[in-house]
C-alpha positions in Angstrom: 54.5 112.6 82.9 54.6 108.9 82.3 53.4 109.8 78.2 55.8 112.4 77.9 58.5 110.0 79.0 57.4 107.3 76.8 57.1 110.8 73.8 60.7 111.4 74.9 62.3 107.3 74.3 60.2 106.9 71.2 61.6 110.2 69.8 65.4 109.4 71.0 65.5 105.8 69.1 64.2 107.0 66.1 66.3 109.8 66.5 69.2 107.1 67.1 68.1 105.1 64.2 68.3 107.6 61.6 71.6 108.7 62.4 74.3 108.3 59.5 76.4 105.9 62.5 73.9 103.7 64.1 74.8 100.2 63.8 73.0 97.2 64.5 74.2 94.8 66.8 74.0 91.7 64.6 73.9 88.1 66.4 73.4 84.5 64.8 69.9 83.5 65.9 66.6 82.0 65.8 63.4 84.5 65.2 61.4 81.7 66.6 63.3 82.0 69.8 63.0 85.7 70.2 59.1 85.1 69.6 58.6 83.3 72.1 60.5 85.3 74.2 58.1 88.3 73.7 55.2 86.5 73.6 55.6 84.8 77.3 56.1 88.6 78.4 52.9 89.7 76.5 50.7 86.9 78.2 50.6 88.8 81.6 48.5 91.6 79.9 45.9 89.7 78.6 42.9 88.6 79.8 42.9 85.0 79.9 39.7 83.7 80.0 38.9 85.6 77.0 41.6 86.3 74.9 45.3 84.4 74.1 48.6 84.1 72.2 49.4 81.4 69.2 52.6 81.3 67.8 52.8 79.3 64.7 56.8 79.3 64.3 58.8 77.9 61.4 61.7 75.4 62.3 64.7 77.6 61.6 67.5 75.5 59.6 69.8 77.7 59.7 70.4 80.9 62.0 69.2 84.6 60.9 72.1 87.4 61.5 69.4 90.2 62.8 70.4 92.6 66.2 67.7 90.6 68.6 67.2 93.7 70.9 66.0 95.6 68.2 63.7 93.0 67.0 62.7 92.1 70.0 61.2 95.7 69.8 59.3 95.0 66.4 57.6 92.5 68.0 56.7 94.2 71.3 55.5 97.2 69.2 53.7 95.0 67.1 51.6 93.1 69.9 51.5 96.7 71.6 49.9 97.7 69.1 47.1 94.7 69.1 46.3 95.5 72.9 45.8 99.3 72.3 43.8 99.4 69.1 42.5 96.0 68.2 39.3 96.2 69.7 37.6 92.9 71.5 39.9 91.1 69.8 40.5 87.1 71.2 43.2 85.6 69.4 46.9 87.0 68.2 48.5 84.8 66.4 52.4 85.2 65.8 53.7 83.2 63.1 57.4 82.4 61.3 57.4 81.5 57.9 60.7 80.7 55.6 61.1 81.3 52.8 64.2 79.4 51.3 64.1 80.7 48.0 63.9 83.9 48.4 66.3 83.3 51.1 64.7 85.5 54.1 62.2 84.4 57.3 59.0 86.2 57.5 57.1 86.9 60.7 53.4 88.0 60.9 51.3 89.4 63.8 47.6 88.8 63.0 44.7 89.7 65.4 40.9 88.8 65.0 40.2 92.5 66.3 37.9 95.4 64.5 40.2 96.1 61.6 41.8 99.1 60.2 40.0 100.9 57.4 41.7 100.5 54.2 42.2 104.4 53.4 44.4 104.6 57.0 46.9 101.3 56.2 49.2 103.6 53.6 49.7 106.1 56.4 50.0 103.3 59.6 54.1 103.8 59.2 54.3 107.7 59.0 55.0 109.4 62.7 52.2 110.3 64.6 50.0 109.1 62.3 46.7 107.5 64.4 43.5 106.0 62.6 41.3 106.9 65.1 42.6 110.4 66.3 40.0 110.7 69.1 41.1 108.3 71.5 44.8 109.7 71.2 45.1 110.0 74.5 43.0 107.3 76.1 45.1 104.9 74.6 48.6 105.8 75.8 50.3 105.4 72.7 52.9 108.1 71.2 51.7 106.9 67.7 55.8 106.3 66.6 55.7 102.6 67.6 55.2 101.8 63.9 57.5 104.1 62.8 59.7 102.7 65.0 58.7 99.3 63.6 59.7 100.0 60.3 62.8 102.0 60.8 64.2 99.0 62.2 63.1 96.0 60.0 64.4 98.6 56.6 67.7 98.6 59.1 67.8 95.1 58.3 67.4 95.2 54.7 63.5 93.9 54.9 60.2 95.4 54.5 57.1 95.8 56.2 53.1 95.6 55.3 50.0 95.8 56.7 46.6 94.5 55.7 43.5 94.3 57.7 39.6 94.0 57.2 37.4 95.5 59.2 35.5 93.8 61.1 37.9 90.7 61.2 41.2 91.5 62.3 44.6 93.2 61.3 48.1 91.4 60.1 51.5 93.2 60.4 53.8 91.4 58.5 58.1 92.0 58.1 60.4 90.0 56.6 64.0 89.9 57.3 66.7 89.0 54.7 69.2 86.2 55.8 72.3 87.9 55.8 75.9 86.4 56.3 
């Protein structure tokens, strides 16, 4: 029941943020901020004495217009992402870049975990896709938190990427325009 539920709210905000209407809630803030906002939340589920969280956060001049609920949910679905799949993995790092010229901040989540294998990253954004469709269930997932992901940061006017090794790790990377 608790899957189906989960099924059910990942199908209702993409749902949501597809429609023709759905507007975004923009707010004058620092990415940095909402970061480490996520990242305190995610420390809980880790275990400690093996594995942790470094962020690696820009100094933010100026303020980014983005909707900070939504991408507050990019980054949750991001690092969710890391504890389900990423395999022994030890270190996430979560890291804020800016880039002034091309006027936009870019934000990477980057795991030391067992990779991804190169012929599953163009599909990683497509619903229901999963790279390892065996342990579908075992895992919890609804395989739309990517989907999700990217629905939101396009939203935004930005883009999204993947690129991983296997064998050393997995980076998620979206960058978000600065808008006025």
């Amino acid at each position: 029941s608790d899957r189906l539920c989960s099924l059910v709210e990942d199908l209702l905000q993409l749902a949501e943020l597809e429609s023709p209407t759905h507007a975004l809630s923009l707010e004058n803030g620092t990415l940095s901020a909402v970061v480490q906002t996520v990242a305190e939340r995610f420390e809980d589920r880790l275990d400690l004495e093996t594995q942790s969280i470094r962020l690696e956060l820009a100094e933010e001049e100026k303020p980014v217009r983005f909707d900070p609920v939504k991408i507050e949910r990019v980054i949750e679905n991001l690092l969710d992402n890391v504890l389900r799949y990423a395999g022994d993995f030890s270190i996430i790092t979560i890291r804020t870049i800016m880039e002034s010229k091309a006027r936009e901040i870019r934000c990477e989540v980057e795991d030391d975990g067992c990779g991804i294998p190169e012929k599953d990253l163009p599909h990683l954004f497509e619903r229901f896709y999963r790279v390892d469709k065996g342990r579908s269930r075992e895992s919890g997932g609804t395989g739309l938190g990517l989907s999700i992901v990217k629905h939101v940061v396009e939203l935004h006017g930005g883009s999204v990427t993947a690129r991983s090794e296997m064998g050393k790790g997995t980076t998620f990377s979206f960058i978000l325009p600065h808008r006025s």
